[in-house]
C-alpha positions as a printed NumPy array, in Angstrom:
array([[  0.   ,   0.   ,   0.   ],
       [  1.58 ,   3.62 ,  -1.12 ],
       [  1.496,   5.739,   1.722],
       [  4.538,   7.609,   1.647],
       [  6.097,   9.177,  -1.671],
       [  9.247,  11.048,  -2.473],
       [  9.29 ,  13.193,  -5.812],
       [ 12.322,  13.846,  -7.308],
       [ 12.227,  16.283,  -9.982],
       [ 14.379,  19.576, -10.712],
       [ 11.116,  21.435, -12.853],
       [  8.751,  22.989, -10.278],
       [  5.956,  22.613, -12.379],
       [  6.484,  19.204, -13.047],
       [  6.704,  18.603,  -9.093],
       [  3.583,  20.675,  -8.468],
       [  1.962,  18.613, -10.635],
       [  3.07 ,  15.428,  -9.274],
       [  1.918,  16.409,  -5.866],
       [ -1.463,  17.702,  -7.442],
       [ -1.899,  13.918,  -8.584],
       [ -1.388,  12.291,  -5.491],
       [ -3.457,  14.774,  -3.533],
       [ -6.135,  13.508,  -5.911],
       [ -5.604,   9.703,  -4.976],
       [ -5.814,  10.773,  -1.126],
       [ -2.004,  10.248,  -1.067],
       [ -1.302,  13.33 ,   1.453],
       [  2.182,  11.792,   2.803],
       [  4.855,  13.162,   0.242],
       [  8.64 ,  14.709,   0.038],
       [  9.677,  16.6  ,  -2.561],
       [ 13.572,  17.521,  -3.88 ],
       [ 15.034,  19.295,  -6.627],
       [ 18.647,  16.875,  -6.658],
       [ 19.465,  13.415,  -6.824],
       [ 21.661,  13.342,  -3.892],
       [ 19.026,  15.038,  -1.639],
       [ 16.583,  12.148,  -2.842],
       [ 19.191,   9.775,  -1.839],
       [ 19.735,  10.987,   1.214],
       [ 16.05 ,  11.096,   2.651],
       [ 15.423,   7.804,   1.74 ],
       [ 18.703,   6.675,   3.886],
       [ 16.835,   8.801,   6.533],
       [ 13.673,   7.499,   6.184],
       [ 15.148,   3.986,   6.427],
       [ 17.247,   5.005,   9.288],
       [ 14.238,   6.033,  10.975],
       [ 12.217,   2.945,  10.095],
       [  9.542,   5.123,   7.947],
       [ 10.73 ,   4.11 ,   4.463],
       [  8.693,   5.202,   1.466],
       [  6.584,   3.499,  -0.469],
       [  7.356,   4.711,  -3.968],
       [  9.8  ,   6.86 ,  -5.569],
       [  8.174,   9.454,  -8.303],
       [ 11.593,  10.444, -10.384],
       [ 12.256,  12.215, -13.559],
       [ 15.483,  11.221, -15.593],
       [ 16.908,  13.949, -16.822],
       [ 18.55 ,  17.114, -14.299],
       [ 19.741,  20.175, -15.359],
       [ 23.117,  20.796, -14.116],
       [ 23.495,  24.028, -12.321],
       [ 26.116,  25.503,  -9.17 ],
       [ 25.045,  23.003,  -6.834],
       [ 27.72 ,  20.01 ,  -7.655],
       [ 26.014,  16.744,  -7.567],
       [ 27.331,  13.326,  -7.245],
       [ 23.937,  11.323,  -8.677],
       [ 24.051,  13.149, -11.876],
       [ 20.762,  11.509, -13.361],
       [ 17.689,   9.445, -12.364],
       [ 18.896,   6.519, -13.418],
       [ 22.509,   6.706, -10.753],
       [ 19.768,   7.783,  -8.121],
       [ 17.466,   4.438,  -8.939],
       [ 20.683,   2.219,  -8.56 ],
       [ 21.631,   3.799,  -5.657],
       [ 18.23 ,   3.481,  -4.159],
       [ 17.892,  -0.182,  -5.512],
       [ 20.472,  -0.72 ,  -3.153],
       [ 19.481,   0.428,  -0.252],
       [ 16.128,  -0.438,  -0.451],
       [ 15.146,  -2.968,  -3.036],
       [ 12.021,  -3.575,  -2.671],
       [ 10.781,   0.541,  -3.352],
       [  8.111,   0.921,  -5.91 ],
       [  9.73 ,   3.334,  -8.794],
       [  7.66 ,   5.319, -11.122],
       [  9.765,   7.2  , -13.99 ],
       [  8.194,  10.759, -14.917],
       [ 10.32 ,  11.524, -18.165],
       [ 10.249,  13.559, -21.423],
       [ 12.504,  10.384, -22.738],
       [ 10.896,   8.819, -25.841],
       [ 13.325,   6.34 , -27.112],
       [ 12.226,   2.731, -26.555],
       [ 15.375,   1.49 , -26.076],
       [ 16.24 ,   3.804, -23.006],
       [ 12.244,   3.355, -21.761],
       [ 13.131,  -0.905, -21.899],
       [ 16.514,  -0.535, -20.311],
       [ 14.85 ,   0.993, -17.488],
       [ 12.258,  -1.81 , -16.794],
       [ 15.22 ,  -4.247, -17.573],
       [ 17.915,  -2.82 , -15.79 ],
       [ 16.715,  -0.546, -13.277],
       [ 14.136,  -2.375, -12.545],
       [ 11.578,   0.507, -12.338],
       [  7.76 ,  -0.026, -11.679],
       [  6.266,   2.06 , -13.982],
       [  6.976,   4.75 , -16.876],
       [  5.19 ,   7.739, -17.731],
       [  6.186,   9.917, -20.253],
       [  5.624,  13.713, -19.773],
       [  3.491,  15.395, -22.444],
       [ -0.348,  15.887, -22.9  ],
       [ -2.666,  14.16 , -20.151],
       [  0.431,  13.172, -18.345],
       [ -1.091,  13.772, -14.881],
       [ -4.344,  11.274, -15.932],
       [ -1.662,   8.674, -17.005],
       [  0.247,   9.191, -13.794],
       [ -2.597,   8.634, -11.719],
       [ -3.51 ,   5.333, -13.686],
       [ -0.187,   4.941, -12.904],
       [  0.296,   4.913,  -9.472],
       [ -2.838,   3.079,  -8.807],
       [ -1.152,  -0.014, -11.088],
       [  1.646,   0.162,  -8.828],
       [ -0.564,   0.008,  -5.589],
       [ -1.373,  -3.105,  -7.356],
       [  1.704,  -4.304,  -7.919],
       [  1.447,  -4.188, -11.305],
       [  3.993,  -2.709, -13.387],
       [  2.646,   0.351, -16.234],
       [  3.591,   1.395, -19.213],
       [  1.137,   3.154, -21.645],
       [ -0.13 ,   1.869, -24.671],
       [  1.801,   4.311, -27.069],
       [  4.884,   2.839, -25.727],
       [  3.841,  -0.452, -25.239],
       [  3.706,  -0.384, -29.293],
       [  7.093,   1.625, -30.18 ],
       [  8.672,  -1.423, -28.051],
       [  6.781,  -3.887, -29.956],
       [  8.346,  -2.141, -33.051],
       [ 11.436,  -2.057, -31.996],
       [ 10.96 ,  -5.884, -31.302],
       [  9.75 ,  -6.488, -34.923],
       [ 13.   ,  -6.683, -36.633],
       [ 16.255,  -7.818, -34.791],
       [ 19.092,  -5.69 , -36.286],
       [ 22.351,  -6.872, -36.922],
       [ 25.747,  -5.698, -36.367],
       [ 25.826,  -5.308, -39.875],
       [ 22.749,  -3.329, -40.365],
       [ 23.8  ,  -0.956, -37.845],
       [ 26.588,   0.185, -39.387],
       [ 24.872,   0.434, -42.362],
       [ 22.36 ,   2.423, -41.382],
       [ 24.985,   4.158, -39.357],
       [ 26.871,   5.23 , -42.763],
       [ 23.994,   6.235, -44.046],
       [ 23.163,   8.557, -41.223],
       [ 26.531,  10.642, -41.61 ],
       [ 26.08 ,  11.028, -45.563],
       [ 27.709,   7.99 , -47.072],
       [ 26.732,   6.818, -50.421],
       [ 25.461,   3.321, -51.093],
       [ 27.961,   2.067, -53.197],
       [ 31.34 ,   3.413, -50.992],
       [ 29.463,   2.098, -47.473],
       [ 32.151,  -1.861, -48.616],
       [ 34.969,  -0.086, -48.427],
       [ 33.694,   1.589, -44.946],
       [ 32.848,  -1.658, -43.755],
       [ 36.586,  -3.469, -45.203],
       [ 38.037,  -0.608, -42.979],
       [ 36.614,  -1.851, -39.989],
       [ 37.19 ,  -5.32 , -41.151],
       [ 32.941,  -6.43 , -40.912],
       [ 32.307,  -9.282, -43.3  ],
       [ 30.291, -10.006, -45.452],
       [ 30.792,  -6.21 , -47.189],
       [ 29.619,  -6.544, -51.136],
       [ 27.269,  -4.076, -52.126],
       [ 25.127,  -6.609, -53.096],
       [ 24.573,  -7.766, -49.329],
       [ 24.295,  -4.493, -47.879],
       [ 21.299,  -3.946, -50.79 ],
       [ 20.02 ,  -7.142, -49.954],
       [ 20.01 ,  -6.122, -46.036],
       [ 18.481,  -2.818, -46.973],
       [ 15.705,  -4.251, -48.445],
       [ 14.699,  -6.682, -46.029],
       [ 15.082,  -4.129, -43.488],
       [ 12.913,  -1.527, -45.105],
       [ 10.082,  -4.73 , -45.927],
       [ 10.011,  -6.225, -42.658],
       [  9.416,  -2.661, -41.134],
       [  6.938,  -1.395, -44.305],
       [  9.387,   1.304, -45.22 ],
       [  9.88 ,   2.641, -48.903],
       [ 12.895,   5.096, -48.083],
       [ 16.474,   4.247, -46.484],
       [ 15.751,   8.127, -45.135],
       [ 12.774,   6.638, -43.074],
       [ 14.703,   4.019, -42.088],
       [ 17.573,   6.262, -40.609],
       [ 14.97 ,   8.049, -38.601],
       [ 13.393,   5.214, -37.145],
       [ 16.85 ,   3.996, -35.839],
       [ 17.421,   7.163, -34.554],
       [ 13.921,   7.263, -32.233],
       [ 14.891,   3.598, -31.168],
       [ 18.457,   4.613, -29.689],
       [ 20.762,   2.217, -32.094],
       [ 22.41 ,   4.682, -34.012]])
C-alpha cells in the first residue's frame, strides 16, 4: 500500500503537478527535492528512521546548475536506491521517448512504472500509481507499441553500421569499403542492398531516409 512518496524532480511545475496527482488519490504523505543526492539521502533517513517510502516518483533527466552533484541523473539515483532499499516501488516521470532507453529501465533498473511527460500526463500518472498500488507494473499503450516495433525486426551488427553510414552522408555504393576498414564481413554491395531491403520490408518502409529516422527514435544509431 503507497502511503509515503518522495518526488524527485528539478522542474517545479512538473513537481507541483506530481503532488497535485497524489493529492487527488488521497495520497497526502509526500517529500519533494530538486537533486538526486538530496533524494538519496532522505530515503537513507527514512530507512534510518524505520519510515521508508513506499514509492519513488523520479524524472530522468537534471539540469546541471552551481550546486555540484554526485547522482548526476535518475537513473545513478534508482541504482543507488535499488540498493538500499530494493524492494521501493519506482515510477519514472520523463520527457525520454526512445524505446530502447524506456526498456533498459524496466530491464535494468528495474523501475515499476513509466510515464512519459506530455499531454494528459497527470491522468496517465494517476492510472499509474494506482497499477503500482497493485503491484502491477505500467507502461502506456503508445509505448507499449514503439517497443513492440522495436521488437519487430532484430538488427544486426551489420545493419547498424549500415544504417549508421547512411546517417553521416555515405553513399550506397562506398558504405564496402567503410565496412573493409573496420574489417565487418560479409561487405559486397550486393549484401548491404540485400540487407536494406529486407530491413525496409520487414518494417513497411519505402525510403532508407525513413529508415535512418526510425533507428534514430529507437536509440541504435
Amino acid at each position: 500500500m503507497i502511503k509515503r512518496v518522495l518526488i524527485a524532480e528539478d522542474y517545479e511545475s512538473s513537481n507541483i503537478s506530481i503532488q497535485k496527482t497524489l493529492d487527488s488519490l488521497n495520497i497526502n504523505s509526500y517529500e519533494y527535492v530538486y537533486y538526486c543526492d538530496d533524494a538519496l539521502s532522505r530515503i537513507k533517513k527514512s530507512i534510518a528512521e524505520g519510515n521508508p517510502y513506499d514509492l519513488l516518483v523520479t524524472d530522468i533527466s537534471f539540469d546541471e546548475d552551481h550546486n555540484k552533484q554526485q547522482l548526476k541523473n535518475g537513473e545513478e539515483l534508482i541504482e543507488a536506491t535499488k540498493i538500499l532499499q530494493p524492494k521501493l516501488k519506482v515510477i519514472v516521470f520523463s520527457a525520454e521517448n526512445k524505446p530502447t532507453n524506456i526498456k533498459r529501465f524496466f530491464d535494468h533498473l528495474k523501475i515499476d512504472g513509466f510515464v512519459r511527460k506530455g499531454r494528459n500526463d497527470a491522468k496517465e500518472l494517476q492510472v499509474a500509481i494506482n497499477a503500482v498500488n497493485n503491484n502491477q507494473s505500467y507502461l502506456a499503450a503508445d509505448i507499449k507499441k514503439l517497443l513492440q516495433n522495436k521488437n519487430s525486426f532484430d538488427f544486426t551488427d551489420l545493419d547498424i553500421q549500415i544504417i549508421n553510414f547512411l546517417s553521416i552522408g555515405k553513399k550506397q555504393k562506398d558504405i564496402p569499403a567503410e565496412l573493409e576498414k573496420l574489417g565487418i564481413k560479409p561487405n559486397s554491395l550486393r549484401t548491404i542492398e540485400k540487407r536494406l531491403e529486407l530491413m525496409k520490408q520487414c518494417l513497411e518502409f519505402n525510403t532508407n531516409e525513413q529508415l535512418i529516422v526510425f533507428a534514430i527514435d529507437l536509440g541504435i544509431i
